[in-house]
N, C-alpha and C positions, 0 to 999 in steps of 0.2 A: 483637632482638640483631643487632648489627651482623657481614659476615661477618670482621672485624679481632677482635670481639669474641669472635666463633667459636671463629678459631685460638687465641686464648688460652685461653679452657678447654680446648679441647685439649691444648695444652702442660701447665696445670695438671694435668690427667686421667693425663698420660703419667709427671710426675711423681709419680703419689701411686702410680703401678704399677713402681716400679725394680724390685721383685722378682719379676715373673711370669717364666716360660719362655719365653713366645711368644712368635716379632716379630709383633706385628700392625700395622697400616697404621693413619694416621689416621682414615680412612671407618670403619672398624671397629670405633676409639673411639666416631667420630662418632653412630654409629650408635646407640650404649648413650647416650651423652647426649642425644638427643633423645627418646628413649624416657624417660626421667626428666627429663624437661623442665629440662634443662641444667644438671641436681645434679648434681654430681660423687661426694658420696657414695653417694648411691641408683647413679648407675651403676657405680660403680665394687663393689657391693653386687651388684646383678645380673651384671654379668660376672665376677667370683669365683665365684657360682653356676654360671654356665655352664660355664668350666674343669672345675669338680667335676663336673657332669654327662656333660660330652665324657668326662672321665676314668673315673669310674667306672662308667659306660655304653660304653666302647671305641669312641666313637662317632666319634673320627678315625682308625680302624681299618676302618671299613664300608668293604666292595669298593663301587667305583664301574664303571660301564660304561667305556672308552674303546677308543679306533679300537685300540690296541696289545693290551689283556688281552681282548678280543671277549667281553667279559661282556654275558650279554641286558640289554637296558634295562628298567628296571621300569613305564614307559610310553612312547609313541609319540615320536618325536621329525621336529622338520623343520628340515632348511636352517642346520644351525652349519658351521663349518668342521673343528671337530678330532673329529666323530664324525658318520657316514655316518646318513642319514634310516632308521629303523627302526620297529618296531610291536615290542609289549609280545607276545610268545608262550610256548608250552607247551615251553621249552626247559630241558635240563638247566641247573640251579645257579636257577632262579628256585622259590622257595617256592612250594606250593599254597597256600598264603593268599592270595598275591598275585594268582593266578587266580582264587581262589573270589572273592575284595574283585570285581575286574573286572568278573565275568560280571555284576554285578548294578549295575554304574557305568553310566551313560549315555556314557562316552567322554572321556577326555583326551588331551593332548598340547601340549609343548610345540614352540609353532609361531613358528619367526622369531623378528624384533625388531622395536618400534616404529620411531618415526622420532629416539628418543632412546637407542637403541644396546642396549634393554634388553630380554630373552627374554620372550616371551610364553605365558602359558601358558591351555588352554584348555578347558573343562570344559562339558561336555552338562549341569550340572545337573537340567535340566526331566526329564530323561528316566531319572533315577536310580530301579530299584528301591529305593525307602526299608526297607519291611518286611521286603522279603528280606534287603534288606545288614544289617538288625537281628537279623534270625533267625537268622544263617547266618554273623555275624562276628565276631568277638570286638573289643574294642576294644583290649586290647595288640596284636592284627594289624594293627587299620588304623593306630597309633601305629609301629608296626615301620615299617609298607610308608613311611607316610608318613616318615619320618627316614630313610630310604634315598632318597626321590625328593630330599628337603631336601639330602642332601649332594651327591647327583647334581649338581643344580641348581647349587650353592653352588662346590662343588669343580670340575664340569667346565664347564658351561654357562656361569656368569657367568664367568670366564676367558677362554672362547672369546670372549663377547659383547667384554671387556675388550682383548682383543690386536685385534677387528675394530674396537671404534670407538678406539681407540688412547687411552681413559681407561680408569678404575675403572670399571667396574657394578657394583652391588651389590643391584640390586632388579629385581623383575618386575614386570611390567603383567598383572593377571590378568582375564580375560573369563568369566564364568557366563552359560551360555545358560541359559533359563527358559524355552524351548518345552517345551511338553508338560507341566508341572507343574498340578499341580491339587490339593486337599485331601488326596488319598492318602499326600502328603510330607510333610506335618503331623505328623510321626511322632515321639515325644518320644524314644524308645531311638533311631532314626537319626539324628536331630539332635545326640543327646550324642556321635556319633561329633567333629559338625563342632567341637563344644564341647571335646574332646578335642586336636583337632588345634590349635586357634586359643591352647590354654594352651602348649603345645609352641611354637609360631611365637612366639608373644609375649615366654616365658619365653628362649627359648635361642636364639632365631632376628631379633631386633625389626628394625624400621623395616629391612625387606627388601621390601617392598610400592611401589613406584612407582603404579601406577592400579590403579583395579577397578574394572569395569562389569559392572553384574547387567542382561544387557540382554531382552527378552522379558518381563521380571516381569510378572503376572500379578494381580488382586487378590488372590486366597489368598497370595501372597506379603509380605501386609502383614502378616500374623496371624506367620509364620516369621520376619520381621524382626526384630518385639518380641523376638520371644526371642532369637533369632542375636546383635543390639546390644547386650545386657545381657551379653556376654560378650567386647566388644572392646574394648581399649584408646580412648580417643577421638582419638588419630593414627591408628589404624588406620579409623574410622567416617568421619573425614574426608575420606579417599581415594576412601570407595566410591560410585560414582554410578547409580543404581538409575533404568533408563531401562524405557519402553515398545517399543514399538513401530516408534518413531522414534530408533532408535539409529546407522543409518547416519552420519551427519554428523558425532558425538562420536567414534565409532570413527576412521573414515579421517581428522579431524584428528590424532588418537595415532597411527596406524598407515598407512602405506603401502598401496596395494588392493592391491597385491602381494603385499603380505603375511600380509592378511587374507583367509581366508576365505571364498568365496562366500557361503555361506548367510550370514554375519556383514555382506553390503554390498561385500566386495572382490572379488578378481580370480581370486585365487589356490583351486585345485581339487586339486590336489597330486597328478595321476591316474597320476602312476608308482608311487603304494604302492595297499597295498591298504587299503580304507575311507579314503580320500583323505586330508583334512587332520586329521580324528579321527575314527579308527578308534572305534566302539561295537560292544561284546557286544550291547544290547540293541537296536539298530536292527539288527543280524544284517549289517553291511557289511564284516567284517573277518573272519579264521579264528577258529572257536571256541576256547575256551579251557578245553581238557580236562585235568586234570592226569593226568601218566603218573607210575607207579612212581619215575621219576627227582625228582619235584617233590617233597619235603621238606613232613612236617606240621609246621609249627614258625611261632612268631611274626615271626620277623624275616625282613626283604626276600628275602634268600639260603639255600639249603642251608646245615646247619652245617659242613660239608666248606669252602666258599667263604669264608664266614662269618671260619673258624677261619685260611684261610691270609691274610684281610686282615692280621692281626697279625704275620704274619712275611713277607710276600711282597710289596715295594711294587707290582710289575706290576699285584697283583691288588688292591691297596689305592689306587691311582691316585693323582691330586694330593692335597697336603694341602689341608687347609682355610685354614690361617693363610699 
């Protein structure tokens, strides 16, 4: 399809939605049509779903972090311009979920942008307690924590990225590191967590994904593939580039060494935080992550106190999403 043929379904698509609420942006549209391979009814099917969902889930409601309301971020962040570099901590208004998910995560953060204006985000995989995060988490928590990181992202981060490179962003470039994995992760209850997440991204969140490098993979990692792939759209399987050893070269063509990572092949060491470019509970480089009295048992990202004023408080509800 041509991209003259593009903007026409576009137009088409825009036309069959006169009666929605939202302004949304063409990339927007764009984005549900490619995910339905360029139906207009099938997309226009899935984002009526999504509405319903944001709706009846209050989920343009969820407090977002920013420089103004000094909400804790629900993970590490590096190097945007409209919210100062921070680490994921045991601070009033973040849920004990979201600590107890962590303590057993090998380490994320979103770090920088490619060399195509887009946030990166970056994930210890290799080094995730699987059994513990099965034993010890519910799967509505990691659905919670994860659709609070989603709006983060969405609502403040791609924004920022958007005003630096002076277009749209609308996708990440995601890196899974696979040092340290071994058979242990094999875990069918921990893997329903990723299976969990990947229907949420798909269903309410599509063709948000720019790159994905699973770089270290491992042989055991062929056995978790089968099964991981039987649950992703085939845009989404085509993005992802499952590297050894030899990952430096793919990376720093995407991404700036600046940007990237020491351990990842770059430059970048980020030694003014603590636990540098991703902080990990379980490599022990960053402050523990003890919940106090203040830290809320409950499934979603925030206290319900925080929770409760996104609905009436913009400061503390941050950007919209549309």
């Amino acid at each position: 399809m041509t991209p003259e043929e593009q903007t026409e379904k576009i137009k088409e698509f825009r036309k069959e939605l006169a009666d929605i609420k939202y302004e949304v942006t063409d990339e927007y549209l764009e984005q549900f049509l490619i995910a339905r391979s360029w139906n207009i009814a099938n997309a226009k099917n899935q984002l009526l779903k999504t509405f319903q969902w944001r709706e009846e889930n209050n989920i343009g409601d969820h407090p977002v972090a920013t420089a103004e309301n000094e909400l804790p971020v629900l993970y590490a962040v590096r190097g945007y311009q409209s919210i100062p570099d921070r680490n994921l901590e045991s601070l009033p208004g973040v849920s004990e979920s979201v600590l107890r998910i962590n303590r057993y995560m090998g380490g994320a953060c979103l770090h920088k942008t490619d060399r195509e204006g887009c946030p990166i985000y970056i994930e210890r995989l290799g080094y995730h307690k699987a059994k513990d995060l099965a034993k010890y988490a519910k799967v509505e928590e990691v659905n919670g924590y994860h659709i609070g990181c989603n709006e983060f992202l969405h609502r403040v981060i791609m924004k920022d990225c958007s005003r630096a490179a002076g277009r749209h962003i609308n996708r990440e470039t995601v890196i899974f590191d696979c040092t340290g994995m071994g058979w242990h992760q094999l875990h069918m209850p921990a893997l329903n967590f990723i299976r969990a997440i990947a229907d949420v991204d798909q269903k309410y969140y599509p063709e948000t994904l720019n790159k994905f490098y699973l770089v270290n993979a491992p042989s055991a990692f062929v056995y978790v593939w089968k099964i991981v792939k039987g649950w992703l759209d085939p845009g989404t399987i085509a993005k992802i580039q499952i590297i050894g050893s030899d990952f430096k070269e793919p990376l720093l063509k995407q991404i700036a060494p600046e940007n990237l990572p020491s351990f990842l092949g770059g430059e970048c060491k980020c030694e003014h935080m603590d636990g540098g470019c991703v902080p990990s509970q379980v490599l022990k480089n960053a402050k523990p992550l003890d919940a106090k009295d203040f830290n809320e048992k409950v499934a979603t990202a925030y206290n319900t106190d925080i929770m409760d004023q996104g609905k009436t408080t913009e400061s503390i509800r941050g950007p919209s999403f549309y």
